[in-house]
C-alpha positions in Angstrom: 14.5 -49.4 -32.4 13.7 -47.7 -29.6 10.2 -47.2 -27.7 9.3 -43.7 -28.4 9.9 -44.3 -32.2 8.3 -47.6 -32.2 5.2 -45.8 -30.7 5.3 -43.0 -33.1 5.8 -45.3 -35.8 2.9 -47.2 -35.0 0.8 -44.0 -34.6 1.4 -43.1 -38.0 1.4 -46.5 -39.4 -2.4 -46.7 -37.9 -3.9 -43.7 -39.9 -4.0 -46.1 -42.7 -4.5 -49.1 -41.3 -8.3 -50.1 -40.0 -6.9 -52.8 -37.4 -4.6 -50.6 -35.8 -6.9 -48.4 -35.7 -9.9 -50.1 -34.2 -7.0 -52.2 -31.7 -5.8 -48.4 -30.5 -9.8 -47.3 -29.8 -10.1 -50.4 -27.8 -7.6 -50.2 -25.6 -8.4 -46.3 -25.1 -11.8 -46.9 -24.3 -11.2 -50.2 -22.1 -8.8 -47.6 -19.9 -11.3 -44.8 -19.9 -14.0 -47.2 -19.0 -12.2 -49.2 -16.2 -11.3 -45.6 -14.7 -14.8 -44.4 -14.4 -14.0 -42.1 -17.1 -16.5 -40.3 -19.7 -15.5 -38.8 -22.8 -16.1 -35.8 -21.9 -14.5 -35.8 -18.9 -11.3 -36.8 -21.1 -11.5 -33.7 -23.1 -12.1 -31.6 -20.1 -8.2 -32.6 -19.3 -7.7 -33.0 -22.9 -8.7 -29.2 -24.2 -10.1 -31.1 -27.0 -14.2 -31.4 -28.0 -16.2 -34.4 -26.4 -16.3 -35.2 -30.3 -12.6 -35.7 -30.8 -12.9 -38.7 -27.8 -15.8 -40.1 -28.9 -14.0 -40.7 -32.4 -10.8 -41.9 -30.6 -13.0 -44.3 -28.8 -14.6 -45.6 -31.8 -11.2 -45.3 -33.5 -13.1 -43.0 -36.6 -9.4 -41.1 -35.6 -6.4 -41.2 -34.0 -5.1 -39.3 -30.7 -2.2 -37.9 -31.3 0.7 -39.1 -29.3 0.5 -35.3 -26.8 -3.3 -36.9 -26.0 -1.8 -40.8 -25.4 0.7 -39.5 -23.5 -1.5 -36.8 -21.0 -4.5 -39.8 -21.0 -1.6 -42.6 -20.0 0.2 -40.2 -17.5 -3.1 -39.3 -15.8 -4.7 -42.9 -15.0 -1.6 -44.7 -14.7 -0.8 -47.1 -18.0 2.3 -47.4 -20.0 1.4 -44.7 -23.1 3.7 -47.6 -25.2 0.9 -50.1 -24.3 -1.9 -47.7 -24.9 -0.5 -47.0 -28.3 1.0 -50.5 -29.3 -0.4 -53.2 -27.3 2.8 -53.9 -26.2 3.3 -54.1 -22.5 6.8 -54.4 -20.9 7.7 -57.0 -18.5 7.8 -54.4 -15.6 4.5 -52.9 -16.0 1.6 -55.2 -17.5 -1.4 -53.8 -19.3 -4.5 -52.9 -17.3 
């Protein structure tokens, strides 16, 4: 299985699924925090409300994968980390 549809799968899988759920938020808001970045800063880039991050960050909801990818692009992480937790052995996890 490849690495986009292992992250996709694991986006979906985590609608239903508390842990995955709560894991995803605190990875999300460990980046935006070790960046120096607020949530509404994030939606700013985003185009979504300050109230969509704040749920991400508390993981009430789920970015979808357009958001993971924009947030992971812009401060640097692996958006297959950021979704899954998974790091590859070229790029470790912030």
């Amino acid at each position: 299985m490849g690495r986009y549809t292992q992250t996709i799968g694991h986006l979906e899988r985590s609608h239903e699924d508390n842990a995955l759920r709560r894991a995803i938020a605190a990875r999300l808001d460990r980046t935006l925090q070790k960046a120096g970045v607020s949530s509404a800063k994030a939606a700013n880039w985003l185009d979504v409300s300050e109230h969509d991050v704040q749920f991400w960050r508390r993981g009430i909801t789920v970015p979808p994968l357009a958001a993971f990818t924009r947030i992971a692009r812009t401060l640097d992480v692996d958006v297959h980390w950021l979704c899954t937790g998974q790091s590859t052995a070229s790029q470790a996890a912030p």
